[in-house]
N, C-alpha and C positions, 0 to 999 in steps of 0.2 A: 511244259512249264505250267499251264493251265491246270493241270491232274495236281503238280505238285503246291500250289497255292489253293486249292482244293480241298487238300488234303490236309496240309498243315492248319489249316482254319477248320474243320470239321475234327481235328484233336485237339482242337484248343474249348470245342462245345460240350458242356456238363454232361450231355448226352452221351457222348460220345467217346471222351477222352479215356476213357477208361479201357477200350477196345484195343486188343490186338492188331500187329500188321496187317494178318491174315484175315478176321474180324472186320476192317476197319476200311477194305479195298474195294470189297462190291458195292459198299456205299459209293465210292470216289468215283470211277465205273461209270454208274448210271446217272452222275453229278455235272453239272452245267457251272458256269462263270458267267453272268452275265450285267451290262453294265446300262445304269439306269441316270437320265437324268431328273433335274428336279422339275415338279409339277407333272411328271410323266406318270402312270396308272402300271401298276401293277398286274393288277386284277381289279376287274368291277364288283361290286355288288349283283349277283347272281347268276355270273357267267358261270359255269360249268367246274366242277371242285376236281382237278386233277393233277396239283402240281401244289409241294410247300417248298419254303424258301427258308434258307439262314443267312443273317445278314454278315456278310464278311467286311462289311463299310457301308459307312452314311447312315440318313433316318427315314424311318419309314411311317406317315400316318395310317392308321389303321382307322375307318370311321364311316356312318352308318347315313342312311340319307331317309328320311321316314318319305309319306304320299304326299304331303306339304311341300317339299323339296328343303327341309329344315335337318343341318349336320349335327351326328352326336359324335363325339369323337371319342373310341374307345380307348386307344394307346398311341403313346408314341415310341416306337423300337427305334433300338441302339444297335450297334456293331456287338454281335455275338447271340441277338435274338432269334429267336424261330417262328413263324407265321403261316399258314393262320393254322392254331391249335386242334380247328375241328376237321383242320383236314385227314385225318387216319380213321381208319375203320369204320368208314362210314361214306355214302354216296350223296349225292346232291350237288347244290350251288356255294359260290363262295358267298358267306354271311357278311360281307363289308365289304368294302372300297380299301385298296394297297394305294397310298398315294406316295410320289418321294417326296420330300421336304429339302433334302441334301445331296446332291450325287452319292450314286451309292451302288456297288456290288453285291450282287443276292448269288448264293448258291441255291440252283432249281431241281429240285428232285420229283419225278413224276410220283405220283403219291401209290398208284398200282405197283409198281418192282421196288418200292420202299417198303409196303406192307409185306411182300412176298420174303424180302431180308430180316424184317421184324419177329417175322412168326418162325425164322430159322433158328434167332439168335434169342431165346426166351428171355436171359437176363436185360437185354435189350428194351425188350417188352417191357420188364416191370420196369426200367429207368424214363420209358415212356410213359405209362399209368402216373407214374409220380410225378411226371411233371404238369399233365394233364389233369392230376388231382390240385397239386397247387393251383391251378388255373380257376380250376371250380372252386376251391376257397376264396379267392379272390373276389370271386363272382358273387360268392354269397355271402360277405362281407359288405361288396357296394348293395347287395340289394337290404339289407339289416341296414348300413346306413342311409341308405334313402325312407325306410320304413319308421327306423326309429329316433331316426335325429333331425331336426332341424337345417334352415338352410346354411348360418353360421356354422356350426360343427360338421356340414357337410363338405364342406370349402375348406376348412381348417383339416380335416382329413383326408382330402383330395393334396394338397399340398403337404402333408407327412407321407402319403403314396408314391410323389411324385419325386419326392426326399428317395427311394428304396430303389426305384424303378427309371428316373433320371436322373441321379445325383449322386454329384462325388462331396466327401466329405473334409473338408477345409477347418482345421481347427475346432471349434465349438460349434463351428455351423454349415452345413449344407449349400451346397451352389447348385441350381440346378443347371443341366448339359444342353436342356433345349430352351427353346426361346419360345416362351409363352404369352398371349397376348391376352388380355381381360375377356373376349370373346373366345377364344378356343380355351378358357378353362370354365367360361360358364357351359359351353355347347360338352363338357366331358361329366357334368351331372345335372343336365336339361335346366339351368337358371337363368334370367336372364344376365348380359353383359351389365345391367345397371347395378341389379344387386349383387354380384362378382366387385364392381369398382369400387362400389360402398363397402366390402369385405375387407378387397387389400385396404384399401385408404385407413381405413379402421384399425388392419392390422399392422399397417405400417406406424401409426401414430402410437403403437403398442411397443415398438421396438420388436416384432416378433419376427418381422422378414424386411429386405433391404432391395435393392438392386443395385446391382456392379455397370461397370460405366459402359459394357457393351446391351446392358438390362436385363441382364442374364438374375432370375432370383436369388435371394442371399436366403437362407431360411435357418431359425434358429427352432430348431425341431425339437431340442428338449424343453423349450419354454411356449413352445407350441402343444406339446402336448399336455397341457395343462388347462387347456381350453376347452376340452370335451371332459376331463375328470368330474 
């Protein structure tokens, strides 16, 4: 039973779906179910890099702790992400903190007998580089906007990211899926919670974002983006 919800969630992954039965079975094989609650650790910040995860349920934070003990928080993952990206081809520690947020189901793949199916199945390969390159645009996207914009337009761009990467789209406007608090959006581009509050409040009095009665964001992202033009 286990194999087979395994399976059917690893063909539903961009990655993956495109694989044959035959293709698509040494991945399941070497593939785990396992079931997490919320506040529980994933993985620490530099324990040992031997294992990624797809999430088949719940949320997962992804976030960084500097020598201060002060959190950055890089992503929040949804049902159908994969984590953490630098685990392929490469040896070392894991670079963040997996934290759950939500109960939630990960498929565990040991990262050694994944790379050994990788390098059997070339095309494989290239659907990973690609994803891994989108990764790296990303990356160098926030660092251009931390370099070249202000803390206004940094915040108004954090919230159009969070539009693509947590948000489903309602009519003319954006809902985000996770529940964000004034402090876990300033801690995801180092600001503080004071200047994040004066942001929303601002951008609330703008008509540009709302919240629904659970507080879940309302974000009106094409009138949003008119704020960095």
């Amino acid at each position: 039973m286990k194999l087979a919800v395994i399976k059917r969630h690893l063909q539903g992954v961009s990655l993956f779906k495109e694989l044959s039965e035959e293709e698509i079975q040494p991945i399941v094989d070497i593939s785990q179910i396992r079931k997490y609650s919320p506040r529980s650790f994933v993985f620490m910040q530099g324990e040992p890099l031997d294992r990624v995860f797809f999430i088949h349920s719940g949320k997962v934070k992804i976030h960084k702790t500097d020598l201060s003990g002060k959190e950055q928080i890089v992503s929040i993952l949804e049902a159908g992400d994969m984590f953490p990206h630098a685990g392929f081809f490469r040896k070392g520690n894991f670079p963040a903190h997996a934290e759950i947020l939500e109960t939630a189901e990960l498929i565990v793949i040991p990262v050694g007998q994944f790379e050994k199916i990788l390098l059997k199945y070339p095309e494989l390969c290239i659907k990973m580089f690609k994803v891994l390159g989108e990764k790296i645009v990303d990356l160098q996207n926030r660092l251009e906007e931390k370099i070249l914009r202000d803390t206004y337009e940094q915040i108004v761009m954090l919230l159009l990211r969070l539009c693509k990467s947590n948000g489903v789209r309602i009519d003319d406007q954006y809902k985000l899926t996770s529940y964000f608090t004034n402090r876990e959006l300033a801690n995801m581009i180092g600001t503080s919670r004071e200047t994040m509050n004066r942001t929303i409040n601002r951008l609330r009095k703008k008509g540009l974002i709302d919240s629904d009665e659970e507080g879940y964001f309302l974000i009106q992202s094409e009138k949003l983006e008119d704020e960095i033009i």
